[in-house]
PQR file of N, CA, C, O and H, with PARSE charges and radii, in Angstrom:
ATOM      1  N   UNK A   1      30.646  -9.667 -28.292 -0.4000 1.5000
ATOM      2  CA  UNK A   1      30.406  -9.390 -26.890 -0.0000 2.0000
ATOM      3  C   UNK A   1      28.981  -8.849 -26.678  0.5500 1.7000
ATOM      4  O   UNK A   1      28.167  -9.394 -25.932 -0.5500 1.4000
ATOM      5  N   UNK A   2      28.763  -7.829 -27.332 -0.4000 1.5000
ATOM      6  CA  UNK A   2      27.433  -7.696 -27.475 -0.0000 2.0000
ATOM      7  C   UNK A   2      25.891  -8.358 -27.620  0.5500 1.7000
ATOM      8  O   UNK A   2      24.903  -8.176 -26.909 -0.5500 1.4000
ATOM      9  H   UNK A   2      29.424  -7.386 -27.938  0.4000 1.0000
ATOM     10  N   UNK A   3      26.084  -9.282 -28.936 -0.4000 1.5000
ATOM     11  CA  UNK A   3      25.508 -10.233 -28.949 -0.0000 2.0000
ATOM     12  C   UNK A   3      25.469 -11.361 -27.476  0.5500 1.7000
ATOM     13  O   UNK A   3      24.379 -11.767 -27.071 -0.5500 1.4000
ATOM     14  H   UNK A   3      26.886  -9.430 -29.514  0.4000 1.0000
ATOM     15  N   UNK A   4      26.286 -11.618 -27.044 -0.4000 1.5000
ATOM     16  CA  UNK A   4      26.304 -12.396 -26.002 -0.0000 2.0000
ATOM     17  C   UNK A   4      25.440 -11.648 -24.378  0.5500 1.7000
ATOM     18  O   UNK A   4      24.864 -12.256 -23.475 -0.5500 1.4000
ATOM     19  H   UNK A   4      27.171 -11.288 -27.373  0.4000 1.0000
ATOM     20  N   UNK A   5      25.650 -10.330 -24.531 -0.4000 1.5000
ATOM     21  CA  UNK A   5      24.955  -9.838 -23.188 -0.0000 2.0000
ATOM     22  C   UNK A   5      23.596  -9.518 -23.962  0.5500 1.7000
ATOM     23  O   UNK A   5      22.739  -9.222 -23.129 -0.5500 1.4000
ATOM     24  H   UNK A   5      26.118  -9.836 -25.265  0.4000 1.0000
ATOM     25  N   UNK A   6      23.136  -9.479 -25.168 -0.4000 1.5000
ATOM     26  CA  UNK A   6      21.680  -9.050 -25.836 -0.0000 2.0000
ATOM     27  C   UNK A   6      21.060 -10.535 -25.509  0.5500 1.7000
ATOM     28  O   UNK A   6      19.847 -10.505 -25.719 -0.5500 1.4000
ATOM     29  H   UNK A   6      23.831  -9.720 -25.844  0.4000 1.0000
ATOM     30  N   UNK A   7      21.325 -11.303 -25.243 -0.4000 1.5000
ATOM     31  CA  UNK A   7      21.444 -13.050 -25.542 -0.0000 2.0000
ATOM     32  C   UNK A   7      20.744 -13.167 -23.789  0.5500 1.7000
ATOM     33  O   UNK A   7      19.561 -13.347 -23.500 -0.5500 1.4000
ATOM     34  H   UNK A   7      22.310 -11.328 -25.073  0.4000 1.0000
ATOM     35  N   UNK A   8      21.809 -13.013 -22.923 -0.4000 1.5000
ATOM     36  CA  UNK A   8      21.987 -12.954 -21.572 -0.0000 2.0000
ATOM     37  C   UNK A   8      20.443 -12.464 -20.853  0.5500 1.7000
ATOM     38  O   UNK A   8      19.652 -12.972 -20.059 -0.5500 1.4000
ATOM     39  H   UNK A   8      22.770 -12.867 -23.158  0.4000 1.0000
ATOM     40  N   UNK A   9      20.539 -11.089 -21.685 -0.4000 1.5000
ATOM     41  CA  UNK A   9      19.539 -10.025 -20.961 -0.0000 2.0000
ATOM     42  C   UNK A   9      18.383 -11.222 -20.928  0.5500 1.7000
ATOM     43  O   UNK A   9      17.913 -11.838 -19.971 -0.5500 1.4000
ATOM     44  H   UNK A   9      21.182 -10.677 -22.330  0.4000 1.0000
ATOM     45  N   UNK A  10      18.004 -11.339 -22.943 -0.4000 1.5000
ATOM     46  CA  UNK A  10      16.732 -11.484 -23.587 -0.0000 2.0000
ATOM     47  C   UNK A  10      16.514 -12.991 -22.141  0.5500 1.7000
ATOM     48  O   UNK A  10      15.681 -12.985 -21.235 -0.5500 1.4000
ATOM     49  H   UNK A  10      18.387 -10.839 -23.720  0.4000 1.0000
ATOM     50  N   UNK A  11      17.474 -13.981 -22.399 -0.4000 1.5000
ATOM     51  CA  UNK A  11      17.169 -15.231 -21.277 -0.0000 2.0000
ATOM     52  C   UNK A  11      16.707 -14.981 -19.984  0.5500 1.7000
ATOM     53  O   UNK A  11      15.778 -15.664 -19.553 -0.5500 1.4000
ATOM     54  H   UNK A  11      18.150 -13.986 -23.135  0.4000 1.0000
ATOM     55  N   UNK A  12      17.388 -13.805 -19.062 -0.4000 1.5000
ATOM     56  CA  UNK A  12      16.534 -13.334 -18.350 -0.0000 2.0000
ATOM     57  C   UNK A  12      14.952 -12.847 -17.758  0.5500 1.7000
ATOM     58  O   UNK A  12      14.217 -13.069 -16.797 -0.5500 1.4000
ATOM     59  H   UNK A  12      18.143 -13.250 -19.413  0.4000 1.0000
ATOM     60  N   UNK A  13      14.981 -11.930 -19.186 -0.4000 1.5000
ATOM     61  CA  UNK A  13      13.453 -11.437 -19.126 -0.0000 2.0000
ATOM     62  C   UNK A  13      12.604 -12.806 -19.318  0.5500 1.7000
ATOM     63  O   UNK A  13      11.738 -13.434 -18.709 -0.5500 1.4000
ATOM     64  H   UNK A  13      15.579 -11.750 -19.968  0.4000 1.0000
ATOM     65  N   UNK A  14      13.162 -12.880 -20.208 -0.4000 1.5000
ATOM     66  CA  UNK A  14      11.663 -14.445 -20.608 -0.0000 2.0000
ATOM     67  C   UNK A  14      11.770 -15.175 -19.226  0.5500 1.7000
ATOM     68  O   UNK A  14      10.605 -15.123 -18.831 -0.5500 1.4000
ATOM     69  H   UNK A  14      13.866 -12.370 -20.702  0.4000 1.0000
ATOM     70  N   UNK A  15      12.249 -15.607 -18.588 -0.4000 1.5000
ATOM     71  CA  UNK A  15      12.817 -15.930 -17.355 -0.0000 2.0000
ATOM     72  C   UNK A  15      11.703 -15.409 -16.028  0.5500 1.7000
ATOM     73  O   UNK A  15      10.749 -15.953 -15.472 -0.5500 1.4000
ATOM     74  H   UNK A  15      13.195 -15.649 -18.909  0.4000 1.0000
ATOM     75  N   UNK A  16      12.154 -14.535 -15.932 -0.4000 1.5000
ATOM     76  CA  UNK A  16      10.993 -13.310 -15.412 -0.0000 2.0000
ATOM     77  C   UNK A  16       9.952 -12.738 -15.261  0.5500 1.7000
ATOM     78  O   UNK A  16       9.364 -12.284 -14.280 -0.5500 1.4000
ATOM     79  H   UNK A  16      12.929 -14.093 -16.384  0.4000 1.0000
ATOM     80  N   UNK A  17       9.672 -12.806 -16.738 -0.4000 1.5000
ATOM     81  CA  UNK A  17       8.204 -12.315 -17.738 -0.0000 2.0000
ATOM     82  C   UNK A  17       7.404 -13.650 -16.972  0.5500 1.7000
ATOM     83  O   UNK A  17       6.606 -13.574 -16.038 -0.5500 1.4000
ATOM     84  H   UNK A  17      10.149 -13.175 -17.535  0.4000 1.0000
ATOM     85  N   UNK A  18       7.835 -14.765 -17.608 -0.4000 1.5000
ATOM     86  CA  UNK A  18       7.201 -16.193 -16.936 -0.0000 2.0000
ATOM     87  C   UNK A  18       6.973 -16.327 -15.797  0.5500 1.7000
ATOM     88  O   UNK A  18       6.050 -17.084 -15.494 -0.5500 1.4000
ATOM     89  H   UNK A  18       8.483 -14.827 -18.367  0.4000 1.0000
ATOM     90  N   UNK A  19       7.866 -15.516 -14.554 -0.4000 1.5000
ATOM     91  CA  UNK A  19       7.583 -15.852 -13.067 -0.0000 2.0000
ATOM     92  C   UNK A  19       6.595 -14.603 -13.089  0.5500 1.7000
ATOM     93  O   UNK A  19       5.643 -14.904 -12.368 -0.5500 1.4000
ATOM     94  H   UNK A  19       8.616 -14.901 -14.800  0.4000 1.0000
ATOM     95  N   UNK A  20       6.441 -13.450 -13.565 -0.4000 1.5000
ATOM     96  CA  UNK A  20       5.498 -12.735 -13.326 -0.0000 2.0000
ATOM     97  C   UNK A  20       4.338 -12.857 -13.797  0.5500 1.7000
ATOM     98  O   UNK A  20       3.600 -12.010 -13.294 -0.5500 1.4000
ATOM     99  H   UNK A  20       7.214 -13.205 -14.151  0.4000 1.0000
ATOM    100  N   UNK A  21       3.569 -13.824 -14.876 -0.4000 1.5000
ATOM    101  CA  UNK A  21       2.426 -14.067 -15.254 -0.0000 2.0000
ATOM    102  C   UNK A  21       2.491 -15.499 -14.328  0.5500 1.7000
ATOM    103  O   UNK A  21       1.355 -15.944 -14.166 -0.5500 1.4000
ATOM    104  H   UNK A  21       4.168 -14.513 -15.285  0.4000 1.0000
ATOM    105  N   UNK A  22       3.141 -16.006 -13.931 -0.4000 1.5000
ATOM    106  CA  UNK A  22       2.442 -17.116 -13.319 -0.0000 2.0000
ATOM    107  C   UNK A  22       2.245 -17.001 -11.881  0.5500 1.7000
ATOM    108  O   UNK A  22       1.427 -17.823 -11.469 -0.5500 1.4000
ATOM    109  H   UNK A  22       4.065 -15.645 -14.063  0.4000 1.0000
ATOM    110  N   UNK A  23       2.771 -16.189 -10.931 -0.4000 1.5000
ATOM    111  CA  UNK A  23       2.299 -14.908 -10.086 -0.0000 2.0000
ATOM    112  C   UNK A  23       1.509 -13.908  -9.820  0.5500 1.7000
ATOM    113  O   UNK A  23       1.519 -13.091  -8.899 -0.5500 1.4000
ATOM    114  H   UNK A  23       3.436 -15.521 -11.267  0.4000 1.0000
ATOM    115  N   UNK A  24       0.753 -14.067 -10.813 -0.4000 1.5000
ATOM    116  CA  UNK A  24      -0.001 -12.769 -10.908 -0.0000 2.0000
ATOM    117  C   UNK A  24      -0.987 -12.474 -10.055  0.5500 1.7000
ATOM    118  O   UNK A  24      -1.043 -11.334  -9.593 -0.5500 1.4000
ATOM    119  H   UNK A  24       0.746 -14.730 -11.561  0.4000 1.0000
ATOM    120  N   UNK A  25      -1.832 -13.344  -9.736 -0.4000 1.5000
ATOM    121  CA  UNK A  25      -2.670 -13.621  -8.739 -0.0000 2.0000
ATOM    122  C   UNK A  25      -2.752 -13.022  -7.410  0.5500 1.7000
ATOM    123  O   UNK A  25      -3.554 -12.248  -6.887 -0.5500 1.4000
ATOM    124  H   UNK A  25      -1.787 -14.270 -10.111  0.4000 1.0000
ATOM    125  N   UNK A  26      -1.450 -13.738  -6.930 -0.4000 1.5000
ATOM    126  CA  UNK A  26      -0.956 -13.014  -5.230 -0.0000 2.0000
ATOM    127  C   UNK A  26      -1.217 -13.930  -4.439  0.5500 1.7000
ATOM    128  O   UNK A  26      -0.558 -14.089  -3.411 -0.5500 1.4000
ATOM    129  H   UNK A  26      -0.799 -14.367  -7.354  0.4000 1.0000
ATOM    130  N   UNK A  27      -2.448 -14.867  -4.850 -0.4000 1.5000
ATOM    131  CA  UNK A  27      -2.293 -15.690  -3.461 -0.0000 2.0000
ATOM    132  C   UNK A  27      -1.952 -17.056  -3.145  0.5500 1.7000
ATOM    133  O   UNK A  27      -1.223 -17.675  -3.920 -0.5500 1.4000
ATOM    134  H   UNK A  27      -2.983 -14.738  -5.685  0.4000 1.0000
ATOM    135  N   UNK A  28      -2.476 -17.696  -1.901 -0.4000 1.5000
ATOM    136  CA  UNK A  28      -1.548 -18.607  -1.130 -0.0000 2.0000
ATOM    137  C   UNK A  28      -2.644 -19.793  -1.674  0.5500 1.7000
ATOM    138  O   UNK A  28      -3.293 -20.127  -0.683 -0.5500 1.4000
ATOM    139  H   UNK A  28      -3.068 -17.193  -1.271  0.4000 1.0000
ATOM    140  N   UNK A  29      -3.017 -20.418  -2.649 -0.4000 1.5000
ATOM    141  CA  UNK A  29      -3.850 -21.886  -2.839 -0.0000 2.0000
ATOM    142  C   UNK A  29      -5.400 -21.657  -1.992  0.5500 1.7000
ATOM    143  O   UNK A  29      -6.199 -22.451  -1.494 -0.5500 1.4000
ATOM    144  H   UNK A  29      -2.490 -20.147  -3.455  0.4000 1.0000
ATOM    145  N   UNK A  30      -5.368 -20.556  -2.083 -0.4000 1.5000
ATOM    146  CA  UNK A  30      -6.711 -20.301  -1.613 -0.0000 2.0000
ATOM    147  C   UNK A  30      -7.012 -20.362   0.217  0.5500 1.7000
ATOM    148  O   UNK A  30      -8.163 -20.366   0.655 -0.5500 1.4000
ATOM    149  H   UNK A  30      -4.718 -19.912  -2.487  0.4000 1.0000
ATOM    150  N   UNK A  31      -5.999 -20.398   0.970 -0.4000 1.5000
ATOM    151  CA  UNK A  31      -5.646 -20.521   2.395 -0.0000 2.0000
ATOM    152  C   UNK A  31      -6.055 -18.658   2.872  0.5500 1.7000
ATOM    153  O   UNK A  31      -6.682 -18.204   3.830 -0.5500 1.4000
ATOM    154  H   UNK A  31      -5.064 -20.394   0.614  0.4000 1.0000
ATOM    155  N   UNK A  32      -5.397 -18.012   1.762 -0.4000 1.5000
ATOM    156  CA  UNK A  32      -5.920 -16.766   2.604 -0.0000 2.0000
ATOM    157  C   UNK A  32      -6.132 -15.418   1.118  0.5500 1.7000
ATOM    158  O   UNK A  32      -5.544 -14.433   0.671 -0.5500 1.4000
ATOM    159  H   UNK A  32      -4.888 -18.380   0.984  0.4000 1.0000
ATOM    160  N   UNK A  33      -7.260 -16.172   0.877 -0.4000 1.5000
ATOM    161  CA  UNK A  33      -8.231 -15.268  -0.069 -0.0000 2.0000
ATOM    162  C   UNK A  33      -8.353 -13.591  -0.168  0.5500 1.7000
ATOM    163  O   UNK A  33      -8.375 -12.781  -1.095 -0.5500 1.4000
ATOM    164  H   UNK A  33      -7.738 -16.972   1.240  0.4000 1.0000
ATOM    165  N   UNK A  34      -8.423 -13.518   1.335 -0.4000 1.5000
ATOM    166  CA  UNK A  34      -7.991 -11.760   1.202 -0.0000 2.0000
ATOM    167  C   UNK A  34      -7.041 -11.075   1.136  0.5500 1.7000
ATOM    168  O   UNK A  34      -6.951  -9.851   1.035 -0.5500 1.4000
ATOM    169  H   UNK A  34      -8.405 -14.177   2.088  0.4000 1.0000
ATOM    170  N   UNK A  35      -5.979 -12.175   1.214 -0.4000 1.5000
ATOM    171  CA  UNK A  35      -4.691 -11.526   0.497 -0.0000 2.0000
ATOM    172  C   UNK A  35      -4.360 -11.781  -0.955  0.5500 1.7000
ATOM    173  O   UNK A  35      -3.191 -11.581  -1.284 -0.5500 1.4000
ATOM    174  H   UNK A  35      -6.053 -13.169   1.295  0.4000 1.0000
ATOM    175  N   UNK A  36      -4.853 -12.019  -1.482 -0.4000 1.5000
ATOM    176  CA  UNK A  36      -5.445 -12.328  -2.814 -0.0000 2.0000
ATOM    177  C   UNK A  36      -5.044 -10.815  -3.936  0.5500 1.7000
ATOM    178  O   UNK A  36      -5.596  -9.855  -3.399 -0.5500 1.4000
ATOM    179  H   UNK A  36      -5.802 -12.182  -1.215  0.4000 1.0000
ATOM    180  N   UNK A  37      -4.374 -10.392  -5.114 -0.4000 1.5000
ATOM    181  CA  UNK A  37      -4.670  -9.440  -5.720 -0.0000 2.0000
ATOM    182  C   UNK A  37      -6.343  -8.983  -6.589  0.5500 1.7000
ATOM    183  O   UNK A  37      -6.922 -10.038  -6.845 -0.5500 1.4000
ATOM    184  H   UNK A  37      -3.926 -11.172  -5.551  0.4000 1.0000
ATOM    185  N   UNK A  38      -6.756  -8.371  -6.821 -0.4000 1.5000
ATOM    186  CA  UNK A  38      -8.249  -7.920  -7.669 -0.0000 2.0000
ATOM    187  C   UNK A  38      -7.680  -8.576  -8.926  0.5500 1.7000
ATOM    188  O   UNK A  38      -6.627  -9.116  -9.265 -0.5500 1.4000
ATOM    189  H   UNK A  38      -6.285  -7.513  -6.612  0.4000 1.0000
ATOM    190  N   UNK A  39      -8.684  -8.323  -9.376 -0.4000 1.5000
ATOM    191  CA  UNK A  39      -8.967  -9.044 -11.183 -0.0000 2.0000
ATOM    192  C   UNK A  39      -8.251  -7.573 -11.834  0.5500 1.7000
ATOM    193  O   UNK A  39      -7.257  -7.575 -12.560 -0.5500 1.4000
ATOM    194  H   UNK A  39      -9.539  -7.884  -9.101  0.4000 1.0000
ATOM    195  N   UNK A  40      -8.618  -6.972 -11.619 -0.4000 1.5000
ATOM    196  CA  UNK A  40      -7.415  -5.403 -12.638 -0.0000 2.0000
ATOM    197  C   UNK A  40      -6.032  -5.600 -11.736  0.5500 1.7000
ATOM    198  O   UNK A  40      -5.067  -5.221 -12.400 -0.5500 1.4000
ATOM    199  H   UNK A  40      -9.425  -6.970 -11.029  0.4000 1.0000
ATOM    200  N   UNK A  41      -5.699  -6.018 -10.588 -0.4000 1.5000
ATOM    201  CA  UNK A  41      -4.491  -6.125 -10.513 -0.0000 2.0000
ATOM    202  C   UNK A  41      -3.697  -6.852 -11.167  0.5500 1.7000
ATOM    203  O   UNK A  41      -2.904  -6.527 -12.051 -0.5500 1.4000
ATOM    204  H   UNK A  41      -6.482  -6.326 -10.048  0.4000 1.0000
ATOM    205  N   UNK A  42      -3.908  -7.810 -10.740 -0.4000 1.5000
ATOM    206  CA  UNK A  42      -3.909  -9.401 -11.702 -0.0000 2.0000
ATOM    207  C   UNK A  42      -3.701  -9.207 -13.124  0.5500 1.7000
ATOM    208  O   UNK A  42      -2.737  -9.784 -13.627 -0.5500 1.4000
ATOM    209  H   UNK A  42      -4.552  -8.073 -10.022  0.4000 1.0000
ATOM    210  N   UNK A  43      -4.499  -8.440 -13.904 -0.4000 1.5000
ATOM    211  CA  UNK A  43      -4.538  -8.306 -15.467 -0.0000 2.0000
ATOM    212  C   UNK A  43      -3.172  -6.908 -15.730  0.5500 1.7000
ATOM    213  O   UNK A  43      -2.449  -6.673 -16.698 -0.5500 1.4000
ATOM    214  H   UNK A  43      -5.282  -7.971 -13.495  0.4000 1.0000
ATOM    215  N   UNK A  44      -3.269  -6.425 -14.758 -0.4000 1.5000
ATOM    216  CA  UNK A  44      -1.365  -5.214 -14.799 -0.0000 2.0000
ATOM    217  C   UNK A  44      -0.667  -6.248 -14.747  0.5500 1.7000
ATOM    218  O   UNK A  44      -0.495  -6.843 -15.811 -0.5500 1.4000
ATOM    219  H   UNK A  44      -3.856  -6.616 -13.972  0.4000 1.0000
ATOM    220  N   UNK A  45      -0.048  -6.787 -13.515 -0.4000 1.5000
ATOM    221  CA  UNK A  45       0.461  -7.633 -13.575 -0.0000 2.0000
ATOM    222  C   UNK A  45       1.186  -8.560 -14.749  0.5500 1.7000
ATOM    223  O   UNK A  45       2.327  -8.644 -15.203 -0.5500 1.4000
ATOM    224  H   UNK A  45      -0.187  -6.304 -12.651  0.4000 1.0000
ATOM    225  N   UNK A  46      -0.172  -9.251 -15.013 -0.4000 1.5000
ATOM    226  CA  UNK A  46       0.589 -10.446 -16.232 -0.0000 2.0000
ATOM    227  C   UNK A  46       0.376  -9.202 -17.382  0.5500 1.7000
ATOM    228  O   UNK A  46       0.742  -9.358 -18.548 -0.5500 1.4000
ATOM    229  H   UNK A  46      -1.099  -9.182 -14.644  0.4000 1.0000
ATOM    230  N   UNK A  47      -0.010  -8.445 -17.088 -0.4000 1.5000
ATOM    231  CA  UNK A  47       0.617  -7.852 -18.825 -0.0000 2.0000
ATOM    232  C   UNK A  47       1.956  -6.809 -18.878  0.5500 1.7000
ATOM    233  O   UNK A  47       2.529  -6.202 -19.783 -0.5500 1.4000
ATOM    234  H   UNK A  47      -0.307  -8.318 -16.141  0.4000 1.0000
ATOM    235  N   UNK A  48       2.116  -6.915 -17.618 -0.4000 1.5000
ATOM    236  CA  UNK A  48       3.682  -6.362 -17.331 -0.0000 2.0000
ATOM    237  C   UNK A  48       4.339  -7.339 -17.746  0.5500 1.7000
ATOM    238  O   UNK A  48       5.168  -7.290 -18.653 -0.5500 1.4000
ATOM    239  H   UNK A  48       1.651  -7.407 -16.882  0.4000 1.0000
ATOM    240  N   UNK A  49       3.957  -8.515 -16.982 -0.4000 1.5000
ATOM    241  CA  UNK A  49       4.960 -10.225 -17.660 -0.0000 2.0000
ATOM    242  C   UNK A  49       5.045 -10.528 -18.651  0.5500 1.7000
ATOM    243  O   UNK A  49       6.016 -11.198 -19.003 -0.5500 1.4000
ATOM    244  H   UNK A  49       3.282  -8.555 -16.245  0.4000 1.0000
ATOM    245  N   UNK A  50       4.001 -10.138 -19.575 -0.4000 1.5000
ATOM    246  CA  UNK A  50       3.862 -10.659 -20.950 -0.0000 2.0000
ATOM    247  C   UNK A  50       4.789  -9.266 -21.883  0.5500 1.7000
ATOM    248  O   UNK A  50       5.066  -9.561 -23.046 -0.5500 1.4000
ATOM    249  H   UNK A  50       3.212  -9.594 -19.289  0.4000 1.0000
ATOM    250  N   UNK A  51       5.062  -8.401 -21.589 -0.4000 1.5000
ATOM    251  CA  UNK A  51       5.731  -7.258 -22.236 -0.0000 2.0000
ATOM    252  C   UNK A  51       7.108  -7.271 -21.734  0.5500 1.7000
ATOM    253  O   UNK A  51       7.885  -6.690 -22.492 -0.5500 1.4000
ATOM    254  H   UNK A  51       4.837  -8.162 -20.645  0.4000 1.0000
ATOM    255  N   UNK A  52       7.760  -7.879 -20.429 -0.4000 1.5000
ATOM    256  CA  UNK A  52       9.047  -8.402 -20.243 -0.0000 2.0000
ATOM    257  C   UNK A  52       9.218  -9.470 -20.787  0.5500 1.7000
ATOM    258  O   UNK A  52      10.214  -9.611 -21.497 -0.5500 1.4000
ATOM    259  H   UNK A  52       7.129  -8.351 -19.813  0.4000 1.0000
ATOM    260  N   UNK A  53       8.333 -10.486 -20.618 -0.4000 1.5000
ATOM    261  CA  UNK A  53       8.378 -11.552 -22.041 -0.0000 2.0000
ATOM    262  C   UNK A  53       9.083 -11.429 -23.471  0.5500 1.7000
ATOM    263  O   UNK A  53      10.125 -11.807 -24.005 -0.5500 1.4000
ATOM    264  H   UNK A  53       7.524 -10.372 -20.041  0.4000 1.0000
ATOM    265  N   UNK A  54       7.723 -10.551 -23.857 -0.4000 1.5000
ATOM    266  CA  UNK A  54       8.150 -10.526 -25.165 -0.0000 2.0000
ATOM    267  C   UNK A  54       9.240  -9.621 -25.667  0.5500 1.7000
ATOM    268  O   UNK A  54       9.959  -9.729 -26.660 -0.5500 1.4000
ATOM    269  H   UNK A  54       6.877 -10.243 -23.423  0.4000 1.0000
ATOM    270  N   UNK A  55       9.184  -8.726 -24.757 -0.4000 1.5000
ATOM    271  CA  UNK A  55      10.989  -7.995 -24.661 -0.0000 2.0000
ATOM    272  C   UNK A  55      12.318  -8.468 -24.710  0.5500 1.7000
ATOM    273  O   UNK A  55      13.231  -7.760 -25.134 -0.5500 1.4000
ATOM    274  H   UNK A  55       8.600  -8.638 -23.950  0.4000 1.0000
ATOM    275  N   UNK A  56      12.580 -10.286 -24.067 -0.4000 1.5000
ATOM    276  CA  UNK A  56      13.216 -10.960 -23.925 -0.0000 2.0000
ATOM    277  C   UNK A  56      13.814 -11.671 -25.318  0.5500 1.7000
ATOM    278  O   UNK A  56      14.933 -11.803 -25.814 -0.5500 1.4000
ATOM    279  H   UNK A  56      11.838 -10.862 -23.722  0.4000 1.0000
ATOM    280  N   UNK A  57      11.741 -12.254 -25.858 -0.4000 1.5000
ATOM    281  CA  UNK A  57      12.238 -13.149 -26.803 -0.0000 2.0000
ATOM    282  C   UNK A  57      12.927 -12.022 -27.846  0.5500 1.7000
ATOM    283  O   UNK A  57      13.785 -12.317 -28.679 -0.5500 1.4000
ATOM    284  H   UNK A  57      10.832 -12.147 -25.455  0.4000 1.0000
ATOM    285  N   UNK A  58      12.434 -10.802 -27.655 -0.4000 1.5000
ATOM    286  CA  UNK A  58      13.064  -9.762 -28.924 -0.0000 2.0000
ATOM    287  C   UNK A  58      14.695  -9.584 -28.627  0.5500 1.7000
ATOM    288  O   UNK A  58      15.489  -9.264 -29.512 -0.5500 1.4000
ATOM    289  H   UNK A  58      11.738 -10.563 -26.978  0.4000 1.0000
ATOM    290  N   UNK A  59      14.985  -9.784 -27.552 -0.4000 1.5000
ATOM    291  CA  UNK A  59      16.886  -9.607 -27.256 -0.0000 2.0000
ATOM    292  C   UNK A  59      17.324 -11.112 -27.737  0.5500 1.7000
ATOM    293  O   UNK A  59      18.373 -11.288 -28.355 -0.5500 1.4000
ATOM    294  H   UNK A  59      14.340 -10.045 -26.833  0.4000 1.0000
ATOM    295  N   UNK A  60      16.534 -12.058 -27.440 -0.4000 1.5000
ATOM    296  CA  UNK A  60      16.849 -13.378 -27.659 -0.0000 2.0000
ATOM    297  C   UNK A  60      17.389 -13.362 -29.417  0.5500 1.7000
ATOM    298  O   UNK A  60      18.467 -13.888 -29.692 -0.5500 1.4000
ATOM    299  H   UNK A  60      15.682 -11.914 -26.937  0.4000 1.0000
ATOM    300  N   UNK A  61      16.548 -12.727 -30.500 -0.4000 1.5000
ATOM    301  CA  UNK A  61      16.653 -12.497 -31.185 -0.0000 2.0000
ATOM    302  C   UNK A  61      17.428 -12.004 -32.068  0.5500 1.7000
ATOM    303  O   UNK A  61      17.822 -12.296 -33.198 -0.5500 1.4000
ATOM    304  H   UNK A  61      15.672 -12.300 -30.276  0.4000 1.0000
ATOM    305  N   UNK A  62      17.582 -11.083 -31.212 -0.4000 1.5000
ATOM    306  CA  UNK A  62      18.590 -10.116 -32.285 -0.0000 2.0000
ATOM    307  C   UNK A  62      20.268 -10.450 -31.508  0.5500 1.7000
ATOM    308  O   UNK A  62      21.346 -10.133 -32.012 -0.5500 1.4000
ATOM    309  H   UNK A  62      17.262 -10.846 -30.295  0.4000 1.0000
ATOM    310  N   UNK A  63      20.098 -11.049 -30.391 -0.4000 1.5000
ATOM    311  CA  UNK A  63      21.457 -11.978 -30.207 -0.0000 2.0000
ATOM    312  C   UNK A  63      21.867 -12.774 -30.873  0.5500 1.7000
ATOM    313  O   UNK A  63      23.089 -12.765 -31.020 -0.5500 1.4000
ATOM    314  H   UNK A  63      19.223 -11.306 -29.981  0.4000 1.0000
ATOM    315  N   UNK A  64      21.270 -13.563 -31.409 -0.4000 1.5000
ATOM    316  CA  UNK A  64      20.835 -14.902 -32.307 -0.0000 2.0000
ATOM    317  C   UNK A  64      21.288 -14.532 -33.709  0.5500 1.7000
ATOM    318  O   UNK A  64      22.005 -15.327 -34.315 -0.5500 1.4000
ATOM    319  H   UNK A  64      20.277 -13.570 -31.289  0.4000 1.0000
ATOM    320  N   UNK A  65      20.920 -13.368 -34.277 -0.4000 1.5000
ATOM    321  CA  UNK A  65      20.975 -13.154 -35.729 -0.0000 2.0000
ATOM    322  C   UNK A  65      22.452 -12.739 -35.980  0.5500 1.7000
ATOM    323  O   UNK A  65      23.382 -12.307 -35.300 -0.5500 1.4000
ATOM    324  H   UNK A  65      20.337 -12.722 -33.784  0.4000 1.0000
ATOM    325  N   UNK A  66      22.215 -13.094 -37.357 -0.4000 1.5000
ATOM    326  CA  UNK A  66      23.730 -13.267 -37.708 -0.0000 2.0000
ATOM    327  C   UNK A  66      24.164 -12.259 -39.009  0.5500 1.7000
ATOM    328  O   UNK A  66      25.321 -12.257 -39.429 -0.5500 1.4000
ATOM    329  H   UNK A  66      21.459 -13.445 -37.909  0.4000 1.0000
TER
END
């Protein structure tokens, strides 16, 4: 049972992690630039995504192992 919600979580985050680095930015295709996040926002951001990421593949993991 355990394994199965460590499994669950980890699919999530990676899930997540991915919509938040590919988000990171803030804005609309360049239509409205000043709503735009800064370059240090942007870099919190995806490295928040990339640490729910790799948080994920680590539940993915240890769901997995046997």
């Amino acid at each position: 049972m355990i394994r199965k919600i460590s499994t669950l979580f980890g699919a999530t985050a990676i899930v997540l992690g991915m919509m938040m680095m590919a988000g990171s930015a803030g804005d609309c295709d360049g239509a409205c630039m000043e709503m735009a996040n800064s370059l240090s926002e942007m870099l919190m951001i995806a490295g928040a995504g990339l640490a729910v990421f790799m948080t994920g593949i680590f539940f993915m993991m240890v769901g997995h192992d046997e």
